[in-house]
N, CA and C atoms as a LAMMPS dump frame, in Angstrom:
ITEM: TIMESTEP
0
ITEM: NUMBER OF ATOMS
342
ITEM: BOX BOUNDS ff ff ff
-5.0000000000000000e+02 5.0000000000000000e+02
-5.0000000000000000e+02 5.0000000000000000e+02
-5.0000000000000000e+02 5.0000000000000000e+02
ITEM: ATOMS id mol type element x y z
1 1 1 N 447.787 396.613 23.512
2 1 2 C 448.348 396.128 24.754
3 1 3 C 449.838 396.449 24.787
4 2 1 N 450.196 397.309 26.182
5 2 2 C 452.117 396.775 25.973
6 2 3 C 452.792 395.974 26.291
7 3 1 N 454.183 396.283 25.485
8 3 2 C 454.22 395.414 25.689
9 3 3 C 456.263 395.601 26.148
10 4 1 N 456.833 395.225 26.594
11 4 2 C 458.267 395.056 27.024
12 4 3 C 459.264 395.238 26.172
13 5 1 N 459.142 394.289 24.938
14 5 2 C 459.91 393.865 24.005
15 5 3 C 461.067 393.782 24.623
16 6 1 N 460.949 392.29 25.244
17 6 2 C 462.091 391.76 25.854
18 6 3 C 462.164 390.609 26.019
19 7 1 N 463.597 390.035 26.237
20 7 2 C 464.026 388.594 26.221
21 7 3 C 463.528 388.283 28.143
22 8 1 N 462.852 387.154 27.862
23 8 2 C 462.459 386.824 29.229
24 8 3 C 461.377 386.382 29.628
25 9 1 N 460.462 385.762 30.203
26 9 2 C 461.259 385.977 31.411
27 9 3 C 462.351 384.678 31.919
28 10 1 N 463.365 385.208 33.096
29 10 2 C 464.326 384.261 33.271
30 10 3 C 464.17 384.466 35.265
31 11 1 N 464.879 383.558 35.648
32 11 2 C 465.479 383.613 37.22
33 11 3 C 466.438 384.567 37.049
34 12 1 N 465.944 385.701 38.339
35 12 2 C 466.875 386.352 38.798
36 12 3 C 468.164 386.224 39.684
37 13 1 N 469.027 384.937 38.895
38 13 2 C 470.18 384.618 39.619
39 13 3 C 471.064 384.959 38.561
40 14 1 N 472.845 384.281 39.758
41 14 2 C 473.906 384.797 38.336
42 14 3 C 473.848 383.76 37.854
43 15 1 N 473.512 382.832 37.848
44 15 2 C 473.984 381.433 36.412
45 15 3 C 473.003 381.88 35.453
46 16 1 N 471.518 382.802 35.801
47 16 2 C 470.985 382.632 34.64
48 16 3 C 471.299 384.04 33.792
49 17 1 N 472.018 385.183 34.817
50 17 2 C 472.323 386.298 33.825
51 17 3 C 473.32 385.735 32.952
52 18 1 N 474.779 385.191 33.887
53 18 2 C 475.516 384.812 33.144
54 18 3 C 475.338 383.654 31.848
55 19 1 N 474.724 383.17 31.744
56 19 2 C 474.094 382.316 30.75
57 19 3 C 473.391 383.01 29.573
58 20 1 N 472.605 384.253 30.049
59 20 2 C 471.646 385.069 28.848
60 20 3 C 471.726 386.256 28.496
61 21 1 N 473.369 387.048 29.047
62 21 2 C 473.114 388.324 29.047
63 21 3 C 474.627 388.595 28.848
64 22 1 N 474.995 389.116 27.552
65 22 2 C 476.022 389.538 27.303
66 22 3 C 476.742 391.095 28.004
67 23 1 N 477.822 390.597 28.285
68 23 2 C 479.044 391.714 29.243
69 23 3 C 478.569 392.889 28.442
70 24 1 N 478.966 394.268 28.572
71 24 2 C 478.817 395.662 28.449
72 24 3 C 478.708 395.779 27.015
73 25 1 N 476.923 395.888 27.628
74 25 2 C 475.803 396.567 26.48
75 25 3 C 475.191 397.256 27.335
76 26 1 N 474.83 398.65 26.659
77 26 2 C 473.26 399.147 26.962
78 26 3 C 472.337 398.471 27.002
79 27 1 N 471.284 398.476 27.87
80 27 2 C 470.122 397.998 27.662
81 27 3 C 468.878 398.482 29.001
82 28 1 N 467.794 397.48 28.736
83 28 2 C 466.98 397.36 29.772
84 28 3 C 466.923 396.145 30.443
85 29 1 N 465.771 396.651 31.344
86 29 2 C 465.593 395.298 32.062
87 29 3 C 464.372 395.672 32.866
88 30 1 N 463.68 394.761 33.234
89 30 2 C 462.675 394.66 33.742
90 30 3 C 462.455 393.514 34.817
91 31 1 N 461.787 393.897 36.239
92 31 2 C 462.391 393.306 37.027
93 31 3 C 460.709 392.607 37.473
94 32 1 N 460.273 391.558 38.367
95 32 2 C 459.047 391.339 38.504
96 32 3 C 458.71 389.623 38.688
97 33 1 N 457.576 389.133 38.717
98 33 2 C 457.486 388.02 39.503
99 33 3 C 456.138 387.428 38.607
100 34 1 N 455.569 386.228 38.571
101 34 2 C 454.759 385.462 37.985
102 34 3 C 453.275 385.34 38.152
103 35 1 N 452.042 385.586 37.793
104 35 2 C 451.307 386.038 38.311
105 35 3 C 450.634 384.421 38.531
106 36 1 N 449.059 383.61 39.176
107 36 2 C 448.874 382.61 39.217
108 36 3 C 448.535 381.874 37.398
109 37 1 N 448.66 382.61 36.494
110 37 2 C 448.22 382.621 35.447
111 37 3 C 449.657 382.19 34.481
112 38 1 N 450.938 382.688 35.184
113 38 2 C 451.844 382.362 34.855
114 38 3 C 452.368 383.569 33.982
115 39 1 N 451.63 384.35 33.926
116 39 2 C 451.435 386.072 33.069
117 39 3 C 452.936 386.486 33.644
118 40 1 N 454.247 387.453 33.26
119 40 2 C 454.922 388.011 34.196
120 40 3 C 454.376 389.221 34.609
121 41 1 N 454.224 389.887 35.667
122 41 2 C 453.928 390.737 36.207
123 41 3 C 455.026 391.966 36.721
124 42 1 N 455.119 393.251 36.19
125 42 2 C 455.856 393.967 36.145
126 42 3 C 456.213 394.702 37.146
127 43 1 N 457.381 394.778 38.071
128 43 2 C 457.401 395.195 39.674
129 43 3 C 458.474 396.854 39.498
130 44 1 N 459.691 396.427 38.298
131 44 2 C 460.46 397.432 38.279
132 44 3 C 461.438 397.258 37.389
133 45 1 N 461.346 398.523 36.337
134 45 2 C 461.979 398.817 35.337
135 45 3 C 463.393 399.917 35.429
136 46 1 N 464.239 399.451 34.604
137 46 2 C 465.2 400.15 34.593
138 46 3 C 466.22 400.033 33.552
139 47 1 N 467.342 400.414 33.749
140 47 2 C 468.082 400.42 32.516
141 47 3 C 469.966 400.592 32.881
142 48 1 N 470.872 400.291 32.306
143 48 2 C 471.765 400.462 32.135
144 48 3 C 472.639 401.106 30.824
145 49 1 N 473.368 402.273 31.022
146 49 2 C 473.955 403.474 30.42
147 49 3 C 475.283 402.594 29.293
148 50 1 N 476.061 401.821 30.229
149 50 2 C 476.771 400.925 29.831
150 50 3 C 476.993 399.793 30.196
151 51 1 N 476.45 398.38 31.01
152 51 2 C 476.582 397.076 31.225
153 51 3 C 475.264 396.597 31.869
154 52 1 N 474.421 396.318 30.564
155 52 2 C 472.945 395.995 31.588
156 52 3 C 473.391 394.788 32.321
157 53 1 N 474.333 393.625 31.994
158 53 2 C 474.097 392.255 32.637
159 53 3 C 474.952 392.773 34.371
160 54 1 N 475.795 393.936 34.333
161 54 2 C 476.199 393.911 35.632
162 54 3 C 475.22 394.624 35.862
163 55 1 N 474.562 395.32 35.929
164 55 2 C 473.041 395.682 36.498
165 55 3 C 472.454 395.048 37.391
166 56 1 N 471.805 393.882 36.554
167 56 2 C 471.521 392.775 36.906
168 56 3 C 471.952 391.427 37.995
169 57 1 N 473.165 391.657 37.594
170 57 2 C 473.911 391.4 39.194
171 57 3 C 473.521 391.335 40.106
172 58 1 N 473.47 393.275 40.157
173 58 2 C 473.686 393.849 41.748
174 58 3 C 472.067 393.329 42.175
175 59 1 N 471.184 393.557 41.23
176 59 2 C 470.001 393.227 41.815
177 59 3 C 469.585 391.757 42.57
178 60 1 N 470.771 391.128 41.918
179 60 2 C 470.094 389.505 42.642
180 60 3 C 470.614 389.24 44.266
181 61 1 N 471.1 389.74 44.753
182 61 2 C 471.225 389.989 45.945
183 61 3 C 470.406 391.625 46.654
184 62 1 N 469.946 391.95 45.678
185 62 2 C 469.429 393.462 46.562
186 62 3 C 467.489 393.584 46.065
187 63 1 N 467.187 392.555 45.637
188 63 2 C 465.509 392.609 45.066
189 63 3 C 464.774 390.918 45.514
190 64 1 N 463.757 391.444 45.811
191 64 2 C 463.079 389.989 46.249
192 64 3 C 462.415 389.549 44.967
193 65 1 N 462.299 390.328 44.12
194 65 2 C 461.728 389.838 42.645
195 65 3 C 462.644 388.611 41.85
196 66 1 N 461.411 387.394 41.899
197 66 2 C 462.283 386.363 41.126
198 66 3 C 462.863 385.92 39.647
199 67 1 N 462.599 387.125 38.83
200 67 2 C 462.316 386.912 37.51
201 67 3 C 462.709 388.455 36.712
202 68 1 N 463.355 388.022 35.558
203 68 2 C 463.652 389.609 35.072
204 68 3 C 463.295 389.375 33.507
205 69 1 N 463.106 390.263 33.118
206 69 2 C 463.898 390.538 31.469
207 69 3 C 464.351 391.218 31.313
208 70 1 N 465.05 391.355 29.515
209 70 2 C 465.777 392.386 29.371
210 70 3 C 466.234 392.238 28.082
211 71 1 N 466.9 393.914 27.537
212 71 2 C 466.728 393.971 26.179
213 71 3 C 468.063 394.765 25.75
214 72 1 N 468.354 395.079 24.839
215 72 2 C 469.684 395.467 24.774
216 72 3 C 469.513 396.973 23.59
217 73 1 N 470.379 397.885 23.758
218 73 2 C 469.806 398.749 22.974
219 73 3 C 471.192 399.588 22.459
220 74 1 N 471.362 399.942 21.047
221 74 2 C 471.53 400.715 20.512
222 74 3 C 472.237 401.699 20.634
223 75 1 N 471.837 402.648 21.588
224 75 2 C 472.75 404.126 22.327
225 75 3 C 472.267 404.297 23.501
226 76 1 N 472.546 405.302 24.734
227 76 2 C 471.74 405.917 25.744
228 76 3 C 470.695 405.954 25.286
229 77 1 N 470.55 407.15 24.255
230 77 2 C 469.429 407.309 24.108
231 77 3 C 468.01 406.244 24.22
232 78 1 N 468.349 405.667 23.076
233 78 2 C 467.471 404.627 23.022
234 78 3 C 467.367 403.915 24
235 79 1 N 468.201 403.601 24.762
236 79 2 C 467.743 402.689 26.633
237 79 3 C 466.983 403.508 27.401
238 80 1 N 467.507 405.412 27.559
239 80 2 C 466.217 405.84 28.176
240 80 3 C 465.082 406.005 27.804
241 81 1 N 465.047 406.35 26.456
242 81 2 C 463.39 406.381 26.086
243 81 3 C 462.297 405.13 26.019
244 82 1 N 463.35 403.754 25.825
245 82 2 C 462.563 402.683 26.141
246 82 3 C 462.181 402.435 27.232
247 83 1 N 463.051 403.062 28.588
248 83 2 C 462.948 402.881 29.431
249 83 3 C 461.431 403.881 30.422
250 84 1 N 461.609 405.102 29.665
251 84 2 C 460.308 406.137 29.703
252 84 3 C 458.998 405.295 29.452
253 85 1 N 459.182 404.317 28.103
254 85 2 C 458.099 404.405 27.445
255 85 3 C 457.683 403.366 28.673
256 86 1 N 458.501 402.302 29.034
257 86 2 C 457.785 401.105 29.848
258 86 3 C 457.407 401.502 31.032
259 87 1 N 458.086 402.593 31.805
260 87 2 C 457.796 402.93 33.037
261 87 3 C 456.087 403.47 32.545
262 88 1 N 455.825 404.451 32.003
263 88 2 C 454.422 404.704 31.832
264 88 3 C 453.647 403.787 31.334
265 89 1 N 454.264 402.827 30.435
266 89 2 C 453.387 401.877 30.062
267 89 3 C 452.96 400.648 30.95
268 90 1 N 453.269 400.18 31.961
269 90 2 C 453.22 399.354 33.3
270 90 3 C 453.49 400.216 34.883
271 91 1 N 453.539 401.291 34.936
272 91 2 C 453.691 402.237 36.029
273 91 3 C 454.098 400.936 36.838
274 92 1 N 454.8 400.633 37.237
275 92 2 C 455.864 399.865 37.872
276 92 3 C 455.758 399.98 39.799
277 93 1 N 454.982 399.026 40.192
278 93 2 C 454.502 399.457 41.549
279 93 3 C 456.055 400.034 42.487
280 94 1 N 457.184 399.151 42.007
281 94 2 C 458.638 399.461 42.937
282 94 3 C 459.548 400.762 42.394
283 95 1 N 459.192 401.084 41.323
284 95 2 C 459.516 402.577 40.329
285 95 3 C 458.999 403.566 41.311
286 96 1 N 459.638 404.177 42.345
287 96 2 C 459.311 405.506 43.129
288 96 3 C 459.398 406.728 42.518
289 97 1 N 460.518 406.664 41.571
290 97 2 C 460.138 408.318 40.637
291 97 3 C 460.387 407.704 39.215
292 98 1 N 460.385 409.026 38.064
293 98 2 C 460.263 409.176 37.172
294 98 3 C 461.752 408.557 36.328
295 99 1 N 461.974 407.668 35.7
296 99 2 C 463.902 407.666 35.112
297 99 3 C 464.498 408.792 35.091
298 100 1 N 465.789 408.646 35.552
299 100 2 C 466.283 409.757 35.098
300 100 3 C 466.916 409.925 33.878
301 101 1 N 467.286 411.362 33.521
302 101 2 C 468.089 411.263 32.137
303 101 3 C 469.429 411.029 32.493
304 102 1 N 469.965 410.409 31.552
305 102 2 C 471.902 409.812 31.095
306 102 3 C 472.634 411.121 31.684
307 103 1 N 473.185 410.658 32.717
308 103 2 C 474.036 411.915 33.107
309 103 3 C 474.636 412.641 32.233
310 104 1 N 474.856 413.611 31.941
311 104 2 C 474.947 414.886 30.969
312 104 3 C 474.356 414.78 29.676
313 105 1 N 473.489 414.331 30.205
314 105 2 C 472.688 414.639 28.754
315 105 3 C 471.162 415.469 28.905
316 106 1 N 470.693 416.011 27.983
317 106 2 C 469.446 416.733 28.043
318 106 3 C 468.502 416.393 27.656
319 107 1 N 468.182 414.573 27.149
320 107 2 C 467.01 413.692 26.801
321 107 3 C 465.488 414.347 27.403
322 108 1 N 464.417 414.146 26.882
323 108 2 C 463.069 414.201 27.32
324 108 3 C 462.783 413.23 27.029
325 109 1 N 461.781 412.612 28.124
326 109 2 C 460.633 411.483 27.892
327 109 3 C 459.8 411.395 26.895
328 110 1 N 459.715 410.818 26.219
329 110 2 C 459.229 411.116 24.466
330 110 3 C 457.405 410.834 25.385
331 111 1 N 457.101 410.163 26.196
332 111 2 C 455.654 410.269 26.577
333 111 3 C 455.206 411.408 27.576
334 112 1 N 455.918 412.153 28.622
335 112 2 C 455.527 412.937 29.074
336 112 3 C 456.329 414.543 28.769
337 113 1 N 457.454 414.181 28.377
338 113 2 C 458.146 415.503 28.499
339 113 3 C 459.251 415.594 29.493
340 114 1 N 459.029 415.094 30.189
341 114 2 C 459.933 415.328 31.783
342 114 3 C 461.344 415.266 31.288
């Protein structure tokens, strides 16, 4: 089964980023809403290059999704390929294309290639 590997889920407001999400890190995040089961249900994945919690921000005024997680990572690198792996691994109904790669960089999707 996949799985996120992420802190969450939380309210997509600022008291609760600001409360759980430390200033400029790489990371992910995952964006999405509660199913009747209480399951989170995965709407839209993404990532930040350098400050996932301002990411997160912008989204709480620009997403009707009530609930996020999110994870913190390492280098670019490692935020886009986690970010590859979850988009294919939950195909993300609000995900319209494929991630892109870290501006100037020449990363591949370690699951498809792209």
């Amino acid at each position: 089964m996949a799985s996120l590997n992420m802190k969450g889920p939380y309210l997509l407001n600022a008291n609760s980023i600001d409360r759980t999400v430390e200033s400029e890190r790489i990371g992910n995040y995952a964006l999405g809403h509660n199913n009747e089961d209480d399951k989170f249900i995965v709407n839209y994945v993404g990532r930040s290059d350098s400050d996932v919690k301002s990411r997160l921000l912008y989204w709480v005024d620009n997403s009707a999704r009530p609930f996020f997680k999110y994870s913190f990572a390492d280098s670019v690198k490692d935020a886009f390929e986690k970010e590859c792996r979850n988009y294919h691994d939950f195909n993300p109904s609000d995900n319209d294309i494929h991630p892109d790669k870290p501006e100037g960089r020449t990363y591949r999707c370690p699951v498809c290639g792209q």
